[in-house]
N, C-alpha and C positions, 0 to 999 in steps of 0.2 A: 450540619445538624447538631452533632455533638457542641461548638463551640456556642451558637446559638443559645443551646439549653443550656450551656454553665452560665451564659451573661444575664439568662431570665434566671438562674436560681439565686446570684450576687445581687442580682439590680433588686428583687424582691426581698431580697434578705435587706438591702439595704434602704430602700424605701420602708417597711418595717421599724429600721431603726430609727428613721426619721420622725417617724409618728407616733412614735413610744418611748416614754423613758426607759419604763419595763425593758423593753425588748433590749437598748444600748445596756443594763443593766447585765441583763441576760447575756448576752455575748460578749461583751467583758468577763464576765464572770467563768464562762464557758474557754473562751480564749485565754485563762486564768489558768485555769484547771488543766488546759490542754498542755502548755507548755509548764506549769509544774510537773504534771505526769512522765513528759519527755523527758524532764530534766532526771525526774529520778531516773529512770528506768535507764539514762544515758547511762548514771553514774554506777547503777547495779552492772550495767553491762563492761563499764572499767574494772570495776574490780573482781568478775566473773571472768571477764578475759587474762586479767592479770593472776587468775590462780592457778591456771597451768594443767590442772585435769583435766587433760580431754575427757574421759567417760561422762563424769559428771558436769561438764559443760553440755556436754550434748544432751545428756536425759533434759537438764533444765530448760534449755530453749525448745526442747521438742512439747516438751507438760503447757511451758507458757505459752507457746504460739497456738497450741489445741485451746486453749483457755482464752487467747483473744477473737479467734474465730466463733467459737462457743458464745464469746459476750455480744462479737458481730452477731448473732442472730437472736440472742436472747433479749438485749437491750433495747433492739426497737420497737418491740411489745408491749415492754414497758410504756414506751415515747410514742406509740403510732398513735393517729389523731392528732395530733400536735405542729405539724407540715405535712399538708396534703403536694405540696409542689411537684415533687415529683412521682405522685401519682398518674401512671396512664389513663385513668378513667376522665384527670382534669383537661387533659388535653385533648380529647375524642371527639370535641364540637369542632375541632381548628386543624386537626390532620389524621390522616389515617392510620393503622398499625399497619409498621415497618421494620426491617431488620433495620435500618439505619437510625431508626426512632430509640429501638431498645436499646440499640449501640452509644447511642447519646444519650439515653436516660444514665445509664448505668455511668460512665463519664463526669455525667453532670454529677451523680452521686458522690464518685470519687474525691470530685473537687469541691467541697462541704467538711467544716473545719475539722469533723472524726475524718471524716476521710485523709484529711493531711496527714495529721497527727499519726495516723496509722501508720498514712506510709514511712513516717520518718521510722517509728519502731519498726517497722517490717526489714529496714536496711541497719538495725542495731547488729544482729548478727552480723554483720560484716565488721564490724567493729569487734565485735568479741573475740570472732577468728581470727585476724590478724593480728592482736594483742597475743593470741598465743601461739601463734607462728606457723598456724594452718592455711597457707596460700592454696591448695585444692579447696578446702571448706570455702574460704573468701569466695572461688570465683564460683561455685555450686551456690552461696548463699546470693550472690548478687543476679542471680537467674532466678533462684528462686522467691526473691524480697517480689518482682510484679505476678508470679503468678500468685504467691499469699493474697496481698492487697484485692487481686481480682476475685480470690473466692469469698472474701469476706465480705464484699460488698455483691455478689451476685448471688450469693447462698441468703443475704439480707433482705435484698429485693423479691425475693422470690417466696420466700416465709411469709413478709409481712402482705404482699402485694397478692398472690394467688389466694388467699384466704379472706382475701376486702375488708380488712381490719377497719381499711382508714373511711368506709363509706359506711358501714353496720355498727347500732350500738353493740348490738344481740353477738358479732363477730368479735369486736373490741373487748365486751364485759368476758366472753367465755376464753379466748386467750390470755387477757389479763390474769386471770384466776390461774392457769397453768402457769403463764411464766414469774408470777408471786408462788406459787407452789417452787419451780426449780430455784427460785435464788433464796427460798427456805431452807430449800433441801444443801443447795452452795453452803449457804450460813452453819451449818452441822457439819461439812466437811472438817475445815480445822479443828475441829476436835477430833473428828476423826483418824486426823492423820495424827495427832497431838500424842491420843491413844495408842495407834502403831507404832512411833516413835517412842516413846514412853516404855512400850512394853517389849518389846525389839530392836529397839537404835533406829540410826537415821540409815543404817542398810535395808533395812523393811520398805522404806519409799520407794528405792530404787527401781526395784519391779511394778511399783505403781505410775513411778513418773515414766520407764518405758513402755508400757503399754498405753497410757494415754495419748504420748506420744505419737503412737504407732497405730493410732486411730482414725481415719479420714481427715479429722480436722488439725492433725500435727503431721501432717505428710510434707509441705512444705520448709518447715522449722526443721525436720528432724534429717531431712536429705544431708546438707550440712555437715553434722554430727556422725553419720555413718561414714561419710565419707573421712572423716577424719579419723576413725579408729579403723580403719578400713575394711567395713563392709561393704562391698560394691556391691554385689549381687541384690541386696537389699537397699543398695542405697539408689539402683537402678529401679530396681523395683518400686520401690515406693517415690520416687521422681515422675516414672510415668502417669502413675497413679495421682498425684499431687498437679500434673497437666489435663490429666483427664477425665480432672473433676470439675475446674470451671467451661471447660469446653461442654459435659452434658449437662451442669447449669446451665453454660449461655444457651442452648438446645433450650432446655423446660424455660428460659423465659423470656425465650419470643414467643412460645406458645401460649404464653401465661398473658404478654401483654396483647395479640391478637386478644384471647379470649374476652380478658377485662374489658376491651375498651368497644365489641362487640355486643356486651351481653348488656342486656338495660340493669340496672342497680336494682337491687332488691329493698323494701323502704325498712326503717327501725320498729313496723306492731309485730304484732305477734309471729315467730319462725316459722310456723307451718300450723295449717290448718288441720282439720281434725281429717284424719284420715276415711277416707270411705270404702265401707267394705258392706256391698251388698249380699244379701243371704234369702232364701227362698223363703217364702213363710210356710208354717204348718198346714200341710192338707186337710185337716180337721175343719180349719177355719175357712178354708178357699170356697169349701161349699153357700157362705153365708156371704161372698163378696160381691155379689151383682150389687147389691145397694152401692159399695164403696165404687164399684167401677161408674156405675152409672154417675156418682159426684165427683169422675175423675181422678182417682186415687188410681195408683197402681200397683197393680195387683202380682207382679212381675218380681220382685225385687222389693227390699225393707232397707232402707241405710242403716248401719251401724255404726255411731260414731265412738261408742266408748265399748270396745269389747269385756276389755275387764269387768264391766260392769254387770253384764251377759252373764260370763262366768262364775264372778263372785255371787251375784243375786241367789245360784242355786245352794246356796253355803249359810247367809247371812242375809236381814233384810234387805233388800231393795234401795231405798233409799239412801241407804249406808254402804250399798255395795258402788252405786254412783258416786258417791264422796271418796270413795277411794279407790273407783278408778280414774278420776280427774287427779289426785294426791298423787298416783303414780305417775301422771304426767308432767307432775309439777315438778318432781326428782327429777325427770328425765330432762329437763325443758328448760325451766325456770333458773335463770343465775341466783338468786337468791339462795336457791333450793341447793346447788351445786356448790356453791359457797359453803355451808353447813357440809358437805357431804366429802369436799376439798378438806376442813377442816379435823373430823372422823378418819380421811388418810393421811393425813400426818402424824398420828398419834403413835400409833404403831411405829413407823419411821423414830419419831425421836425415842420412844422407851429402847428401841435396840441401839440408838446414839448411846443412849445415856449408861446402857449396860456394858458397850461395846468401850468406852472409855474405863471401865473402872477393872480392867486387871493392874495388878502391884506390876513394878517396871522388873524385867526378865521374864514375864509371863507372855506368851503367846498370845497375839490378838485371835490369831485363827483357832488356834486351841481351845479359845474361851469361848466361840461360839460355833464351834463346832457342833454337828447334827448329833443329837443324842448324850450330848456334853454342856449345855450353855446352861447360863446360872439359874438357877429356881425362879429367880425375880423375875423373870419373862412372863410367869405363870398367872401374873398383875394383868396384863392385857387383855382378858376377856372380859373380866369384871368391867377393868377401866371403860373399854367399850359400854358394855351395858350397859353402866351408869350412863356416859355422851350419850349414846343411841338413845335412848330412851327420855334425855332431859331437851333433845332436839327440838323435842314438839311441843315445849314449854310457852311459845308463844305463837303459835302456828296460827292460830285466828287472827291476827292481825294481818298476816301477809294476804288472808283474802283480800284487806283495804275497804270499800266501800262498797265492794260486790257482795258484801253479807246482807246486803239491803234482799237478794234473791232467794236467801234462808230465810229472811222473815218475810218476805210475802207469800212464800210457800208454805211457810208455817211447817218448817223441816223442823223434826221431834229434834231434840239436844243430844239425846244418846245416839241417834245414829249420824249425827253430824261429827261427833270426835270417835264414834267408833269406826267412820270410815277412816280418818285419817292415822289412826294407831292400827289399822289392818293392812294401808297403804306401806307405813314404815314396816311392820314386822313381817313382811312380806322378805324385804329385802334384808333387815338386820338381823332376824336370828339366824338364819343360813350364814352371815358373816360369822357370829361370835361362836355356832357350833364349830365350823372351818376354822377358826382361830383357836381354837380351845384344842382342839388336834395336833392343828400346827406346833401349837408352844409344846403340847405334851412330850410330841417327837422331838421335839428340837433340843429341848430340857432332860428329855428321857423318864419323865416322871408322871406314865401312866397310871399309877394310880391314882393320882388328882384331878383324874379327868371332873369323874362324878361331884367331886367340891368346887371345884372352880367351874364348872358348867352349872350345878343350883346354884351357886351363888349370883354367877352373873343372871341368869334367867330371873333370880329374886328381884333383881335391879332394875333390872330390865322391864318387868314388868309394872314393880310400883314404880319407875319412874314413868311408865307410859301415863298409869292413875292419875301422881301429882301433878304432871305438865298440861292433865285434863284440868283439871282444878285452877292452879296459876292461872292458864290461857284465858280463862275466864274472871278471876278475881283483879289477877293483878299482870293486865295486858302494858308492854311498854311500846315504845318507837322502833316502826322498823321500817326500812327501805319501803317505799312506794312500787307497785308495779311498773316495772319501762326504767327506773333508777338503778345506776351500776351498783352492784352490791360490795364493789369497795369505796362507794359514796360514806363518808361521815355522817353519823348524826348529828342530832345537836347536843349541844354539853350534859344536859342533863340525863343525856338517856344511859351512858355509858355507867356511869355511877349506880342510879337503877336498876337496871340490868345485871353488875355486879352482885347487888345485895339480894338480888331474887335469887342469882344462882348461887350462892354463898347460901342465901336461908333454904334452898331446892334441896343442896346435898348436904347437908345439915340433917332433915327431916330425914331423909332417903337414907341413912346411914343409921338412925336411931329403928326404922321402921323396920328394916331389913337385918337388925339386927340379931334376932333368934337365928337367920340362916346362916349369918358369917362366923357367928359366934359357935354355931354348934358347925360348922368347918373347920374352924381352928381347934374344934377340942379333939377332934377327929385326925390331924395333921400332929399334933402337939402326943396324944394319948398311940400314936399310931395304929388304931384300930380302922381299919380302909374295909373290910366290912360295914361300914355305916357308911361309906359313901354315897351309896344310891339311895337312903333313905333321905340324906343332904340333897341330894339329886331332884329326887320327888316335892322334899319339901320347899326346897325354891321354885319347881315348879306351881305347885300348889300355890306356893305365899304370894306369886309372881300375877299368878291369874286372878285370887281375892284382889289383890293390889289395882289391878286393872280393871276391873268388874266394881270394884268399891266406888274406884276413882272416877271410869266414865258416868255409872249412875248418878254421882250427886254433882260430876260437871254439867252433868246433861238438864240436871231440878237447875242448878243457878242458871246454866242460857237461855234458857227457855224464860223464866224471870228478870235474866239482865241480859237481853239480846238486846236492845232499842240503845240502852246506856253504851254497852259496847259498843256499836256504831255511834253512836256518838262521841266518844271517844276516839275511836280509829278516825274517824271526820276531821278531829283537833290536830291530828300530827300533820306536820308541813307534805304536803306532796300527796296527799291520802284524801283533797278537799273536793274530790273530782265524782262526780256521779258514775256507780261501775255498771 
């Protein structure tokens, strides 16, 4: 079975080649790249063997073998869709699921030019150790080069293949966006470390590369290295451990490819339908149902498909309470919407990069952000948020697409149509920026800024809900179609666009909101923290005109330019489809 399925993945691969420049291209280029990378990583590992530290030999091949296992699962996230071949679902019409099937998928995997290429790095260590005259390391690492290999390619299969990446868009777009999120978060590393280094030495890593090391994914790498400074106990220890990890992978994916090739495929519309949650109706009314029963209605049970809607209603119109409980659904559901939301969690992330790099060199990484010690500039993050959060809904009528055509037959008033959706978002973002605003205070230890940086972000927050009412209507740009991956490009022009609206968005936002931030810094500068909470109040206040100003006269122009907006949204590519 196994050899089988290596000669269908070569003969496919190369038939492929045949009928494509592209493709001969591609695997050229791929086979390029494969043996440059060997090549270097040879020559790092000559002159890594040839330096003679054992310790620091070991930390390094324990950090980089965790970091190729780490890229085995992360990279094919990136790639999936791209070869379905060795997918169990393709195979499901022509044989059954078998242990000998998975046994030969995974095989056939092997034998696929990453797979080569690995193996040849998986056997560098043995090279390094014998350059520096560790014959126990050599014959620990030459044991341990197939079990490596095996977990990177069964921890591979099993991520990308149990989750149906490669048959769902809806599976595809929403791991996409996670694993663009970690190799963001990758990309900030080397600074990171740049900063510990910088402010520590390069002894500061040390601790960093052995624990990573000594993490599931560098168990194999790091066996080696113990054994050559001689820790058995741990190098026993984590040996076993490093065997019987791909053993309860191979376990989860026979069960994984039974499942898949069992289960009928789920198609790319909509994840999931509206939930049903039936509720009794009011006795009040039961009395007056013989007419409804007699037409067949039932009198038993009401479907509910939008509870929030239920809820909110008792709060806020009706109408408006339905638009944002669908808005809520659209955060929860929608890649588009998780896209924006993916975007909101990295910010945070890089402002503590960016602060976390800048002590002077002999300064403490950990010192400098330590809890109730880290710099003032942290204190930036609430605001910053408020501003994002708030400019997010800048063009949010457009992602309706051409299902706004159901607003205007309805004849849904304009103020409750963007008031549902500025109720949907502040549902979930002021509970972040209050939670953030905490966070940094503690962290900074500079409690009494609560009350200026909490009015200020709220000032933001809210006129930026006002203007992105306004924008969304004057000046709507291109965006993703619904069912299109929201790391789909647009076209050239939109990017440019979009630039100048958010560039003239906070522009405005920052002139508007002015009196609040200004009379924060006089308050910060004058150190009188008694007028904090009048800072407090007055972002509040200025927060809620801003928003009340804004939905009103967004709500006069939709109501006036609703036919044009759809018209509009009609023009962008992918949007031309009756909703």
């Amino acid at each position: 079975m196994a050899a089988t399925l290596v000669r269908l993945r070569w003969r496919l691969t190369l038939n492929a080649v045949r009928s494509s420049v592209w493709a001969v291209i591609g695997l050229l280029a791929g086979g390029a790249y494969a043996v440059g990378a060997v090549s270097v990583l040879t020559g790092g590992a000559v002159l890594l063997g040839a330096a003679g530290d054992v310790t620091s030999v070991s930390l390094v091949l324990g950090a980089l073998g965790a970091l190729l296992v780490a890229g085995w699962t992360l990279v094919p996230l990136l790639l999936t869709g791209q070869d379905g071949t060795l997918d169990p679902r393709a195979l499901a019409a022509w044989v059954a699921p078998s242990r000998t099937l998975a046994r030969g998928l995974l095989v056939a995997a092997a034998c696929g030019l990453p797979g080569l290429a690995t193996g040849v790095v998986c056997l560098l260590p043995l090279l390094v150790w014998a350059l520096s005259g560790q014959w126990a390391a050599v014959a620990s690492a030459l044991v341990m080069a197939p079990v490596a290999l095996a977990t990177c390619v069964i921890l591979s299969r099993v991520v990308v293949t149990a989750a149906g990446l490669s048959t769902t868009r809806r599976g595809r777009d929403r791991v996409a966006l996670v694993a663009v999120a970690a190799v963001l978060l990758g990309s900030l590393v080397p600074s990171l470390l740049n900063g510990l280094a910088l402010g520590e030495g390069l002894e500061a890593l040390r601790p960093v590369a052995r624990a990573v090391g000594l993490t599931p994914l560098g168990w194999t790498f790091a066996v080696p290295g113990l054994v050559a400074t001689g820790q058995w106990a741990l190098a026993a220890a984590c040996a076993l451990g490093a065997v019987a990890l791909p053993v309860l992978l191979m376990a989860l994916w026979y069960r994984v490819v039974r499942r898949v090739m069992v289960t009928p495929v789920s198609g790319s519309g909509p994840s999931h339908g509206y939930a049903v949650v039936t509720r009794k109706p009011d006795r009040s009314s039961s009395a007056a149902g013989s007419a409804g029963d007699a037409a067949g209605t039932d009198a038993d049970s009401l479907v509910d498909v939008l509870p929030w809607a239920r809820r909110l209603g008792r709060l806020m119109p009706v109408p408006a309470a339905a638009v944002a409980a669908r808005c809520l659904r659209y955060w929860r559901t929608d890649p588009r919407y998780l896209a924006q939301l993916l975007g909101l969690c990295l910010v945070p992330v890089l402002l503590v990069v960016v602060v976390a790099v800048g002590p002077a060199a002999g300064t403490s990484v950990v010192g400098h952000l330590a809890w109730g010690g880290a710099p003032a500039g942290l204190l930036a993050l609430p605001v910053v948020l408020g501003l994002l959060t708030g400019w997010s809904l800048h063009d949010d009528l457009g992602y309706d697409s051409t299902a706004r055509w159901s607003h205007l037959s309805a004849a849904l008033c304009g103020r409750d149509d963007l008031l549902g959706r500025i109720v949907a978002a502040a549902l979930w973002q002021i509970p972040v920026i209050v939670v953030s605003t905490l966070l940094v205070a503690g962290w900074t230890g500079h409690w009494r800024w609560v009350p200026v940086v909490l009015g200020t972000a709220l000032a933001l927050l809210g006129c930026a809900y006002g203007w992105s009412a306004v924008t969304s209507v004057l000046m709507p740009y291109e965006v993703n179609a619904p069912g299109d991956s929201p790391l789909r490009s647009r076209t050239s022009g939109t990017a440019l666009l979009a630039s100048l609206v958010q560039m003239a968005g906070w522009v405005v936002l920052a002139a508007v909101t002015a009196p609040v931030w200004g009379a924060g810094i006089l308050v910060v500068l004058a150190g009188s923290w008694a007028w904090g909470t009048a800072v407090a109040l007055l972002g509040l206040g200025w927060g809620l005109a801003g928003t009340c100003l804004g939905v009103h006269r967004a709500g006069v122009l939709l109501e006036r330019r609703g036919a044009r907006l759809l018209a509009t949204i009609r023009s962008w590519p992918g949007h031309d489809q009756p909703g």
